[in-house]
C-alpha positions in Angstrom: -99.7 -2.9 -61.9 -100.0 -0.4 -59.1 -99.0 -3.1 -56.9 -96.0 -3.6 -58.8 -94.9 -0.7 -58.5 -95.4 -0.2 -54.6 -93.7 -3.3 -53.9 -91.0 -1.8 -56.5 -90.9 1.3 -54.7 -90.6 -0.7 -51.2 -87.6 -2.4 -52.0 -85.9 0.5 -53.7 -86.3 2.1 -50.0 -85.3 -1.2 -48.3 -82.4 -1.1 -50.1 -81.5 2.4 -49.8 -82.5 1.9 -46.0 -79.8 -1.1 -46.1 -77.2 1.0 -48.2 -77.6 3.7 -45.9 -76.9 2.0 -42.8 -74.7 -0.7 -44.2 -71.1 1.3 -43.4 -72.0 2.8 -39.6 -73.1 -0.7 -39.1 -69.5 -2.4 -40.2 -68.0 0.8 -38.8 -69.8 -0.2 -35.5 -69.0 -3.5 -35.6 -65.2 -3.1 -36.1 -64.7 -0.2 -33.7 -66.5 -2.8 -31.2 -63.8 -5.7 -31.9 -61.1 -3.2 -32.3 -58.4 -4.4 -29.6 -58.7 -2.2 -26.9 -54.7 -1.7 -25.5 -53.7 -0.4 -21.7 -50.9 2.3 -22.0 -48.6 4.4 -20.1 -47.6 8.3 -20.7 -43.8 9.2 -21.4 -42.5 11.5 -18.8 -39.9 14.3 -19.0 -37.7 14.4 -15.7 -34.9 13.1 -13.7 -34.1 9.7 -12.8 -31.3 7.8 -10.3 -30.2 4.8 -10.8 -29.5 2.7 -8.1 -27.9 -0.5 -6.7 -29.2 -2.6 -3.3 -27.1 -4.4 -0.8 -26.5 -5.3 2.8 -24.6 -4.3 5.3 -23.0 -4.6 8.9 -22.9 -1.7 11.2 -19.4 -1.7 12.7 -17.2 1.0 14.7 -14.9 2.7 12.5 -11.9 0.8 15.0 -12.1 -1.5 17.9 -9.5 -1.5 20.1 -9.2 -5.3 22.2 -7.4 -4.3 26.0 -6.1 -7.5 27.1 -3.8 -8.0 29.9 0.2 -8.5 29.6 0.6 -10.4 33.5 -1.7 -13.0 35.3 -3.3 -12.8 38.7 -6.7 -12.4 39.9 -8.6 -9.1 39.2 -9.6 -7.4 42.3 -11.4 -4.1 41.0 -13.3 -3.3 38.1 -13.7 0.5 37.2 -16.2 0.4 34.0 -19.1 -1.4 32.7 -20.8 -2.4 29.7 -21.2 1.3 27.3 -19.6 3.3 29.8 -17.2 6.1 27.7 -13.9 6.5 28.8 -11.1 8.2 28.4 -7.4 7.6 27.0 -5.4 6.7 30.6 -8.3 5.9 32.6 -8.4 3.0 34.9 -10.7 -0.1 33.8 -9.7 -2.9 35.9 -6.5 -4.0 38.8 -4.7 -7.0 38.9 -3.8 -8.4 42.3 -0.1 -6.6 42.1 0.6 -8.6 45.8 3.9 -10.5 43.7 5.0 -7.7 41.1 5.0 -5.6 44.5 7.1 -8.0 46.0 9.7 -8.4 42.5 9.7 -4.9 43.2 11.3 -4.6 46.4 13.6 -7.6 46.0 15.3 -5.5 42.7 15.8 -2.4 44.8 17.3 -4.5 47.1 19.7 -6.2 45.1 20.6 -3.0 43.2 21.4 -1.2 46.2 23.4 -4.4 46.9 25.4 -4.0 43.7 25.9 -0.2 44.4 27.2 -1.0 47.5 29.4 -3.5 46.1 30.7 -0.6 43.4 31.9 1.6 46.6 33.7 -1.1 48.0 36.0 -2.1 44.4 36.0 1.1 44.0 37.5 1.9 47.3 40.2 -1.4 47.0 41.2 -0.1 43.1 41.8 3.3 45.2 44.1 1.4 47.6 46.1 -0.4 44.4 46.5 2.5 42.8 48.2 4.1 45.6 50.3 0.6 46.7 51.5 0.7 43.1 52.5 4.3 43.0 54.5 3.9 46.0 56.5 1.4 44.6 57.3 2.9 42.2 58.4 5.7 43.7 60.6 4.1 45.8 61.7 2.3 42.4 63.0 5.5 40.9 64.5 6.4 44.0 66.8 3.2 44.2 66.3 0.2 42.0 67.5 -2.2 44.9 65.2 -1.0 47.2 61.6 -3.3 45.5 62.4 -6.0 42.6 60.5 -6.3 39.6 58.0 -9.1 40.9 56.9 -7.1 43.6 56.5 -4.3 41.0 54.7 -7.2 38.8 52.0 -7.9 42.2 51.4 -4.2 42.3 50.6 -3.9 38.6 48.9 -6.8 38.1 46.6 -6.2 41.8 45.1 -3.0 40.6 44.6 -4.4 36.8 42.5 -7.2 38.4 40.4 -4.9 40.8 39.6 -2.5 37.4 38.4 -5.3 35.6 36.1 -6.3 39.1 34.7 -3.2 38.8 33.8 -3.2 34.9 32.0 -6.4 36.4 30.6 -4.6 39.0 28.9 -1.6 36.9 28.1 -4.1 34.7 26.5 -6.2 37.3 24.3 -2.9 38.6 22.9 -2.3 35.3 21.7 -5.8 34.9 20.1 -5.0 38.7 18.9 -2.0 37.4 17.3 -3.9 34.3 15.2 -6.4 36.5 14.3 -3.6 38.4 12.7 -1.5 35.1 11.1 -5.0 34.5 9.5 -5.6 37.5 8.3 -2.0 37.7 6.9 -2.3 34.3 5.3 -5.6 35.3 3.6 -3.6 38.4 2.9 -1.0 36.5 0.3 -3.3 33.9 -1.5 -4.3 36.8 -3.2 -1.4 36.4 -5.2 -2.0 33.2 -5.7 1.6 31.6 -7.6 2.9 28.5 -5.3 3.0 25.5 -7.9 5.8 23.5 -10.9 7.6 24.5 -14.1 5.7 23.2 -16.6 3.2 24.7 -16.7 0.2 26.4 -18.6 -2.2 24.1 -17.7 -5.6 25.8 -16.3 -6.0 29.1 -15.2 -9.8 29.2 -13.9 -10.5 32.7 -15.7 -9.9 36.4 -14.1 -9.4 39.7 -12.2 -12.2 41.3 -12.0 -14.1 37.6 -8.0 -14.8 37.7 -5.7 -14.7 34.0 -3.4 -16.3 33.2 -1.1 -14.5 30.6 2.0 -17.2 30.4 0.8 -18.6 26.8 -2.1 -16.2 25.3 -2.9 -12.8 26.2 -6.5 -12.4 27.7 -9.0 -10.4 26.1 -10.9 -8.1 28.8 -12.2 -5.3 27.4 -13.3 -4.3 23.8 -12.9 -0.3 23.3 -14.7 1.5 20.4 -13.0 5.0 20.0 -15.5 7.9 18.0 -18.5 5.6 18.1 -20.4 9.3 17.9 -18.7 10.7 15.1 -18.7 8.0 12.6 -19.7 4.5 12.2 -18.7 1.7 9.1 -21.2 0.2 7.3 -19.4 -3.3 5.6 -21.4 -4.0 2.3 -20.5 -7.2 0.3 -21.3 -6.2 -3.3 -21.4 -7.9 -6.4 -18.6 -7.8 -9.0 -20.6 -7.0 -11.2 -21.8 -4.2 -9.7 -18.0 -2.8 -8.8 -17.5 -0.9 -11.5 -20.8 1.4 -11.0 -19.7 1.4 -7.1 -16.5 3.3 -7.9 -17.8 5.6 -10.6 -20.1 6.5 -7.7 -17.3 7.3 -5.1 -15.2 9.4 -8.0 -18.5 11.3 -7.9 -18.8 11.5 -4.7 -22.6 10.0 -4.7 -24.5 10.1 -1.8 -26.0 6.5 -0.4 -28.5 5.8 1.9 -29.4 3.2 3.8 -32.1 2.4 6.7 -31.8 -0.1 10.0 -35.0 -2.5 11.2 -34.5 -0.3 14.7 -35.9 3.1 13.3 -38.4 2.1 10.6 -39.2 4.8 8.3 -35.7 6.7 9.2 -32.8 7.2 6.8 -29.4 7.8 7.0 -26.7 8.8 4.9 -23.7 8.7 4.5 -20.6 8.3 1.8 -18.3 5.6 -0.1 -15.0 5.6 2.2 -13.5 2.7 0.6 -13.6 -0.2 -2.1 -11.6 -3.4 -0.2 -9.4 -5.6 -2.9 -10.1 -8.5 -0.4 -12.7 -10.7 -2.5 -14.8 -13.2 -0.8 -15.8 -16.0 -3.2 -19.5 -18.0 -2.3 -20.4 -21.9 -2.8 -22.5 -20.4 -6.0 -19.2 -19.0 -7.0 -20.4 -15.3 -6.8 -17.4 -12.9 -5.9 -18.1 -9.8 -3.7 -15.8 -7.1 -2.8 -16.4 -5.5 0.8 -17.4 -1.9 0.2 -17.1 0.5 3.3 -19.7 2.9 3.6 -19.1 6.3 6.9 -22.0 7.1 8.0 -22.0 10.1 11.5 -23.3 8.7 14.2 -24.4 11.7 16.1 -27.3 10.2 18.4 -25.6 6.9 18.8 -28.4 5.5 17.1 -26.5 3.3 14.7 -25.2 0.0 16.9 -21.9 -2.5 15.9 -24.0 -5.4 14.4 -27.4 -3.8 13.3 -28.2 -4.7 9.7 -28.8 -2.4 6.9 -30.4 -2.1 3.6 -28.2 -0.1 1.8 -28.9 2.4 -1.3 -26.0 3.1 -3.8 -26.7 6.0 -6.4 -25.0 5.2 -9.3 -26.3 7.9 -11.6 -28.5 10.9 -11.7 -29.8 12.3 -15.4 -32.2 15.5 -15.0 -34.7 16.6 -17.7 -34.7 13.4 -19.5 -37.5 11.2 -21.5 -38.7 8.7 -19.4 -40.1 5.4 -20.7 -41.7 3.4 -17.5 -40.4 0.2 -17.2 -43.8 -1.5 -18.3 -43.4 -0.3 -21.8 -40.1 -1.9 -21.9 -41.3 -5.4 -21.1 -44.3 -5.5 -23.2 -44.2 -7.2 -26.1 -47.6 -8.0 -28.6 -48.7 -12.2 -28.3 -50.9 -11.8 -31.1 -49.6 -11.5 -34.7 -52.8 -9.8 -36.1 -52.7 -6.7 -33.5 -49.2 -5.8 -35.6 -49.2 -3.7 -38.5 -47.8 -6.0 -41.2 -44.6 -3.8 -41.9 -43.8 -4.5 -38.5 -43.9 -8.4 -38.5 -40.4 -9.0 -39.0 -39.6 -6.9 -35.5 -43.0 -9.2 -33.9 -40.4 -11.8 -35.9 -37.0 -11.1 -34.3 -35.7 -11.0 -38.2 -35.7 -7.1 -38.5 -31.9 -7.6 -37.9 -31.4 -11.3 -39.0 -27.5 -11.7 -40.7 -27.8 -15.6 -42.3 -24.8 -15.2 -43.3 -23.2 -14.9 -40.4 -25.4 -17.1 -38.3 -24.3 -19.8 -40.6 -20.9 -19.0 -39.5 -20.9 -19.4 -35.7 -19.9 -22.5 -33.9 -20.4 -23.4 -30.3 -17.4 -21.7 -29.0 -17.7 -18.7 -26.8 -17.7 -15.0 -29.0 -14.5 -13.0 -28.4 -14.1 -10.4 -26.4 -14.6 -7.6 -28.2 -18.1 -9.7 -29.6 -19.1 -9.6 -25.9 -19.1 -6.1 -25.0 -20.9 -5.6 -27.9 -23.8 -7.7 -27.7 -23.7 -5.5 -24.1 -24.0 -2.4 -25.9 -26.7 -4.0 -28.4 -28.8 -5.0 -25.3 -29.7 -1.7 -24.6 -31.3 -1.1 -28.0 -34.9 -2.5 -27.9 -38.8 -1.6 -29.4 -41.5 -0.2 -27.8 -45.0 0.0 -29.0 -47.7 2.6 -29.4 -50.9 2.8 -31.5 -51.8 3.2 -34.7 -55.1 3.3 -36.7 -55.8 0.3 -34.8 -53.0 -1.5 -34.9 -49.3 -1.5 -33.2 -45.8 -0.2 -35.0 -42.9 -0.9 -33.1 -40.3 2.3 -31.7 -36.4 1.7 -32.2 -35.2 3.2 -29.1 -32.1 2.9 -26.8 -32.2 3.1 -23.4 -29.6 4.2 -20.6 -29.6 4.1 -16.9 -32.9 3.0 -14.9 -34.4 2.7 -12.0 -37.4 1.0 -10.0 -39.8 2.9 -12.2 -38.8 4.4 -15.4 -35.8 4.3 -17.5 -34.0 7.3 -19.7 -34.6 7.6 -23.3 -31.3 8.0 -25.1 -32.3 7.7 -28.6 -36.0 7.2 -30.1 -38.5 8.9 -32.1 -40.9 9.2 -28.4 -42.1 12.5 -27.2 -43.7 13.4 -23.6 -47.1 12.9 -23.6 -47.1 9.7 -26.3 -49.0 6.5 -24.9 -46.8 3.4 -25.4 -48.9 -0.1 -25.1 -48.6 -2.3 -22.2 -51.0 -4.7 -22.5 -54.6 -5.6 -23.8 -57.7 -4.7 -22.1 -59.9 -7.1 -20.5 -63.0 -6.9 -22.3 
């Protein structure tokens, strides 16, 4: 009997023992298979949103000398980058001919002046023949008939109309000799505006010939120091934001594989209506950035990576970009009031899917399936499990992304991922 009851009284304590440890032991357990999530903090701050391009340095204007006569160049004055100024002298033709055109027009215009004294001189002697006869005329009418009278008239008609012909004949001398003067005169080729020499196409001795194209000789970059272009080809779609950021006069930056680690800025100058479309039919719009150029460091033809700001926000909720793309693989992890978000049916309209067809939505559909695509879930934790956020998002950038509407404080831990156990 008294063993009875010590075996009795070992199993009531066994079993209290068991009772007893029963709960911290399934506590244990489930705390140990509990899914164990990576998260990321919300942020209070600013963010800029941005958009990335390329670019081609270029000189704000390039000026292209060329040269209006032909011959063989027989001095050059400047070289490659030297800075000249407007009226200086870059390069001679041989001006052994236009010299030569030159002396043969004064020649024949002083011809043709000399020629106007001489008319002039026999109109002199007509005038007076014909007012002596008809002097004599009114005197007696016998004394010179009406032919003679008719010679004398018609003599000093034809000598005024010789020296109509005659002036005529002086400004025509005069003419050639403007144009050969003008000819000599451009075979001195001269700076047009003050800048630098950026390409210097010719060398002494080369000969042009100007009769059916004009030659190229110099290329002339004026202000190269002051300001340089920056052409950008950016993406339609990205147009709209470019524009709102040069009515807000935006800021964008840019750097250049010559000065790693140095940036530049500069401004939005213009938005070219000049699209360009590719063989993936992709339009771009050229989009010219002005960017100073104090220390000559930017160069016509360097390549940039270029920075538009789009937008700034200050003091906003900040959800990093890793919260946005997560999104829970396994069903069980999910509290069950959230399935039908896990689902994609929190939103479902039968009705109206039953309606569609494969034709494209209107318009108006479109832009607001744009709007809707800013509305999206994130996930945080709860007793274990995840509930899904309702949230709407605005602009973004490389890291985090504004919070325009959502029940998400600074602080709050939103999911990204599972742990590796």
């Amino acid at each position: 009997m008294r063993f009875f009851l010590k075996l009795l009284t070992f199993l009531i304590v066994l079993a209290g023992l068991i009772a007893a440890a029963y709960q911290p032991t399934v506590d244990y357990w489930k705390e140990k298979n509990r899914p164990r999530f990576r998260t990321v903090e919300v942020e209070e701050g600013e963010i800029i949103e941005v958009r990335n391009s390329t670019g081609t340095i270029k000189p704000v204007l390039e000026v292209h000398v060329g040269s209006f006569v032909s011959g063989p160049i027989v001095e050059l004055f400047v070289q490659h980058n030297d800075e000249v100024k407007a009226g200086d002298m870059l390069a001679t033709v041989d001006p052994l001919i236009y010299q030569a055109s030159v002396n043969r027009d004064k020649a024949s215009l002083l011809s043709r002046q000399a020629e106007l004294k001489r008319v002039q001189a026999r109109l002199q002697n007509a005038k007076n023949d014909e007012k002596r006869a008809m002097g004599l005329r009114a005197d007696n009418a016998d004394y010179i008939s009406d032919t003679e009278i008719d010679q004398f008239k018609f003599a000093r008609m034809a000598l005024e109309a010789e020296l109509l012909v005659t002036e005529a004949s002086i400004e025509q001398a005069r003419a050639n000799l403007m144009n050969s003067e003008a000819n000599l005169g451009y075979t001195e080729i001269r700076s047009p505006v003050d800048g630098m020499v950026t390409d210097r196409k010719i060398d002494p001795g080369q000969t042009l010939a100007a009769q059916f194209q004009t030659p190229e000789l110099f290329i002339i970059a004026p202000d190269m120091r002051k300001e340089m272009h920056v052409f950008a080809d950016v993406d339609e779609a990205d147009i709209g934001y470019i524009r709102n950021a040069k009515e807000a006069g935006e800021t964008v930056q840019f750097t250049v594989d010559a000065y790693p680690g140095e940036l530049f800025e500069g401004t939005i100058a213009q938005i070219r209506l000049s699209p360009t479309e590719t063989a993936q039919t992709v339009v771009t719009y050229p989009v010219i950035v002005s960017a100073p150029n104090p220390d000559l460091k930017l160069l016509p033809g360097m390549t940039a990576d270029i920075t538009f700001t789009i937008a700034t926000r200050s003091n906003v909720i900040k959800i990093p970009n890793t919260a946005k793309r997560y999104y829970p693989q396994n069903r069980e992890h999910v509290r069950k009031d959230d399935h039908d978000v896990l689902d994609g049916t929190e939103e479902e309209q039968p009705d109206e899917d039953e309606q569609r067809t494969d034709e494209e939505p209107p318009a108006a559909k479109r832009a607001e399936a744009d709007t809707k695509r800013n509305r999206r879930h994130v996930w945080i934790e709860e007793d274990g499990k995840l509930r899904a956020v309702a949230v709407e998002f605005g602009i973004s950038d490389y890291k985090f992304t504004e919070l325009v509407s959502g029940d998400l404080k600074p602080g709050q831990e939103l999911v990204i991922g599972l742990k590796k156990k």
